[in-house]
N, C-alpha and C positions, 0 to 999 in steps of 0.2 A: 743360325745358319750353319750349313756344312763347310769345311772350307777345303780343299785337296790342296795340300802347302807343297809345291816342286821343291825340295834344298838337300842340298851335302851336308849344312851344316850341322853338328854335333849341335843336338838337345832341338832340331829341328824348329816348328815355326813358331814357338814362344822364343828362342834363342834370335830369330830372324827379326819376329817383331816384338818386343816384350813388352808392350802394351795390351798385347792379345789375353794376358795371363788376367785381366781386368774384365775381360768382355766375356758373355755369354754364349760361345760359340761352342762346335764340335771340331777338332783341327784332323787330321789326316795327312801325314807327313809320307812324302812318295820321293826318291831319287829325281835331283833333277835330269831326266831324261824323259824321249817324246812316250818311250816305249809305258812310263805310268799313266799313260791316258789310256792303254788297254783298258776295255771293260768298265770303262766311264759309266757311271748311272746315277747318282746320287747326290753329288755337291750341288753346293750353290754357286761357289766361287771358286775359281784357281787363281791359285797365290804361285808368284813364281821369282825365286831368289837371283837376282842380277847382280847382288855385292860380289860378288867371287868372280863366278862364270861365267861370260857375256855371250860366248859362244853355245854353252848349252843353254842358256836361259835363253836367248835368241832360236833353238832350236824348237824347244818346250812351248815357249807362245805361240809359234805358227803351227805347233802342232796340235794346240789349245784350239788355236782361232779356226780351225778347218774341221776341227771332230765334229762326227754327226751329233753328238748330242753336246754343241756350243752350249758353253756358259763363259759368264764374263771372267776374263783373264785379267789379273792387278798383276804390275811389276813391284820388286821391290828393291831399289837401288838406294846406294849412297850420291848422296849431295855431289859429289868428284864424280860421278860416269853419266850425271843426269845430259851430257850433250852428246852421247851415244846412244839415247834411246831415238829411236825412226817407229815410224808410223807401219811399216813393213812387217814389221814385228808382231801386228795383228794383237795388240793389246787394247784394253779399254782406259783404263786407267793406271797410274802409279801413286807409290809411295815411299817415304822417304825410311829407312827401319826406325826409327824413335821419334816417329809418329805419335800425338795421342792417342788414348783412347776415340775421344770421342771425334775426332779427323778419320779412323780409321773406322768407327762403327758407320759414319757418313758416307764415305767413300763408298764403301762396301755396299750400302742399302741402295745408294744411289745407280752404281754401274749392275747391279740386279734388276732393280724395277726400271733402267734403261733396256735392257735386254729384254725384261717382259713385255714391254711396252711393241717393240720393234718386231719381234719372231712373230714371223704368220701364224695364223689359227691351225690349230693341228688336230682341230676336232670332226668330227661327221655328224651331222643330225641329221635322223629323218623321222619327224613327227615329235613324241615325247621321249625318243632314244638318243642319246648323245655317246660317242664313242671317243672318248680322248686320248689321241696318241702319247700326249707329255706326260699324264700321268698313269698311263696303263689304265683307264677306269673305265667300265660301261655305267650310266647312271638312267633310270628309265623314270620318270616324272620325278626327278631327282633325287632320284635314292638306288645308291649305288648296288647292284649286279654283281652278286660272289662268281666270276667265273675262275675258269684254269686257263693258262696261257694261251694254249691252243685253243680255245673256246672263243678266248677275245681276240685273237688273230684271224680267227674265222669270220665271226662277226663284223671284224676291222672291213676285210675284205667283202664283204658283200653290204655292208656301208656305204663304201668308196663310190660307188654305183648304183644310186636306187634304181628298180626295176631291169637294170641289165641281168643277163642270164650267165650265171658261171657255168661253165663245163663240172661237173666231177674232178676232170683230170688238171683243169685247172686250177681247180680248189687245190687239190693236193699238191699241185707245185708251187704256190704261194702259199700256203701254211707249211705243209710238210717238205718239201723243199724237192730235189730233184732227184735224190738219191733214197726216197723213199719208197720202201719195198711194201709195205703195207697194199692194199687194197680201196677201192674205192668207196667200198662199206663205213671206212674211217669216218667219211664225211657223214655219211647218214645218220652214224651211229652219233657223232656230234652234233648236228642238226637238230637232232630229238632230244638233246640235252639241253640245247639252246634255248630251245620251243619251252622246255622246263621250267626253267630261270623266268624268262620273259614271262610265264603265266598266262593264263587262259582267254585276258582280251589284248593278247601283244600276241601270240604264239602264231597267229598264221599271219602277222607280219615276213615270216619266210616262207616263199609259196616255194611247191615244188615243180618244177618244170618236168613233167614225166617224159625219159630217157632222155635228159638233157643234164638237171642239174636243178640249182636253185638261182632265186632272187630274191631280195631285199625290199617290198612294196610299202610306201607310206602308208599309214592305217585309213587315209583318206581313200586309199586306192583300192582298199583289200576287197571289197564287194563287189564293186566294177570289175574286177580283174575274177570271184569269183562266174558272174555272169557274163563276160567275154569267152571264159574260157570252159565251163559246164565243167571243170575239175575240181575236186576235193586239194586239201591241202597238206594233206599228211603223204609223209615219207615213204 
């Protein structure tokens, strides 16, 4: 597991918890403050030091427990402040610093696979395509799709929606955002990369809506859809 350790203290989160030095983890020691949740992607767990600082550790949890990308927050207090912890605090679990090992390797598996259990589904399927937002991954009869971010962003979004019709200008404000000066060709030009990846009995899974945009058709759909509409499907 990753752990992202919130503390002040000198020699960080084996000094916090020195049982950790026992376990097979990666630790990642951040200041306790909210502003280390910047640019969150990776951990599994936030660890967050309350021996010291109740005020920024009180801080750090709720700023844990509301980031978009939630993961389970442990407190880490002394035996002496355990009637200051509150439920507000937006923690899932505590711990006491001279914990064992194997208390702490528990704790930890448990308010993880608590957390997996509970978070909605973040994926999209349509047919043998599966687009997962948690792990960044497109996998297509299960085997994962090399794209580039804006590829899979693209994708994401015309996922979201089987068969609705994106504008161009849409696309481009949901992937490239609103201050992109590019041109509309952007999308075409990634479309056809799309098309690439996905392979020649997935590729006209995105049909093109000529001077409109594209959509996302289940492979159930792609034949009907080319005899509704007597159009080709290239870009």
């Amino acid at each position: 597991m990753h752990l992202l350790v919130l503390t002040d203290r000198p020699g960080g989160g084996k000094s916090l918890l020195p049982a950790l030095e026992y376990l097979d983890h990666t630790l990642q020691d951040a200041p306790l403050d909210s502003s280390s949740l910047f640019g969150l992607t990776s951990c599994d767990v936030v660890l967050v030091d309350a021996t010291r600082d109740l005020r920024g550790a009180t801080g750090a949890c709720r700023a844990a427990s509301v980031h978009e990308l939630r993961r389970p927050v442990v407190v880490v207090m002394g035996e002496g402040g355990l009637a200051a912890l509150k439920v507000t605090w937006g923690f899932d679990d505590w711990l006491l610093p001279h914990a064992s090992p194997a208390e702490i390797e528990t704790r930890l598996r448990i308010a993880r696979e608590r957390m997996v259990a509970e978070r909605p589904a973040r994926a999209a399927s349509v047919g043998d395509l599966v687009v997962d937002e948690d792990s960044y991954q497109v996998r297509l009869r299960g085997v994962p799709l090399d794209l580039t971010f804006k590829e899979f962003e693209l994708l994401k979004a015309l996922a979201s929606a089987p068969n609705r019709v994106f504008t161009r200008d849409l696309l481009l404000q949901d992937v490239w955002g609103y201050d992109y000066y590019g041109g509309s060709r952007t999308v075409d030009v990634h479309v056809r990369r799309l098309r690439a990846k996905l392979g020649p009995e997935y590729e006209s899974m995105i049909v093109t809506v000529r001077g409109v945009g594209y959509k996302l058709v289940p492979p159930g759909q792609r034949h009907e859809h080319r005899r509704e509409s007597g159009a080709p499907d290239d870009a």
